[in-house]
N, C-alpha and C positions, 0 to 999 in steps of 0.2 A: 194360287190362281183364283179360289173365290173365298168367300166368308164362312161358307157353307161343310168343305174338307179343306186342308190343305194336301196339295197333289206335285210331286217332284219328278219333271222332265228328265230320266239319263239316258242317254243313247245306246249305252255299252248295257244296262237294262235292257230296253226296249231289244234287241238283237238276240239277248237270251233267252227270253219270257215271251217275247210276241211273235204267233204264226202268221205266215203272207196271209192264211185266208181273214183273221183278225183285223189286221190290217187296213185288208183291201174292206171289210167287211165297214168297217169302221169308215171307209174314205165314201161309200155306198149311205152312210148311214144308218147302215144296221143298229138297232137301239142293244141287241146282245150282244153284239160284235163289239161297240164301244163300250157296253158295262164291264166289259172281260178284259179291254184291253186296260182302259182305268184301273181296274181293279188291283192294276199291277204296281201301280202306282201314288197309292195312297198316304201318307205318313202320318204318324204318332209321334208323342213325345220324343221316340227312342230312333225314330231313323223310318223303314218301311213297313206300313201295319202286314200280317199276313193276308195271303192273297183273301179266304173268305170274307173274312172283316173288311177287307177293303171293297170286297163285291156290295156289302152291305152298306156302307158308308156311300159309294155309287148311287145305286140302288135308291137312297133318299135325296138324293138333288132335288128340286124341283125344274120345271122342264126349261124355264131361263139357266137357270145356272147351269144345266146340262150343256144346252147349247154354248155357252160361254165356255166352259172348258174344254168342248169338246175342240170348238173353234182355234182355241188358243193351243192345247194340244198337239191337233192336226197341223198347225203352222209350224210348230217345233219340229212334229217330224217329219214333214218334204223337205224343211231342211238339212234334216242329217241323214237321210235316206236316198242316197244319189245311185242310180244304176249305173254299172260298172259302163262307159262308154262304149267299151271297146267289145262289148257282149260275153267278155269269157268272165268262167266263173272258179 
């Protein structure tokens, strides 16, 4: 996604690891709400860094690059995030 980290969108992640308040935190703009949920999603060499390391790697964006992934991010997941229509759960 930038130069800066490399950062890997999964859905069936994002559904394990991230809570609605993160989430909604994140759609708000919360700057911890998004380093937490980032954090989840960081990669190294090997696949995905652990969550601290990955807070850390966040943590150094600079504030373009933030908003660049956050952007891109967020656009990933309204789309795999659909509320069930029909209301049940």
């Amino acid at each position: 996604m930038t130069d800066a980290i490399a950062l890997k969108f999964d859905q069936t992640r994002l559904k394990k690891v991230v809570t609605l308040d993160d989430l909604i935190g994140m759609q708000d703009g919360d700057l911890r709400s998004i380093r937490r949920v980032l954090g989840n999603f960081v990669l190294n060499g090997e696949g995905y860094m652990p969550y601290e390391d990955g807070l850390k790697a966040v943590g150094g964006l600079t504030v373009e690059q933030l908003e660049e992934v956050t952007a891109t991010f967020l656009g990933k997941t309204e789309e795999s995030i659909v509320p069930n229509p029909s209301g049940a759960v």
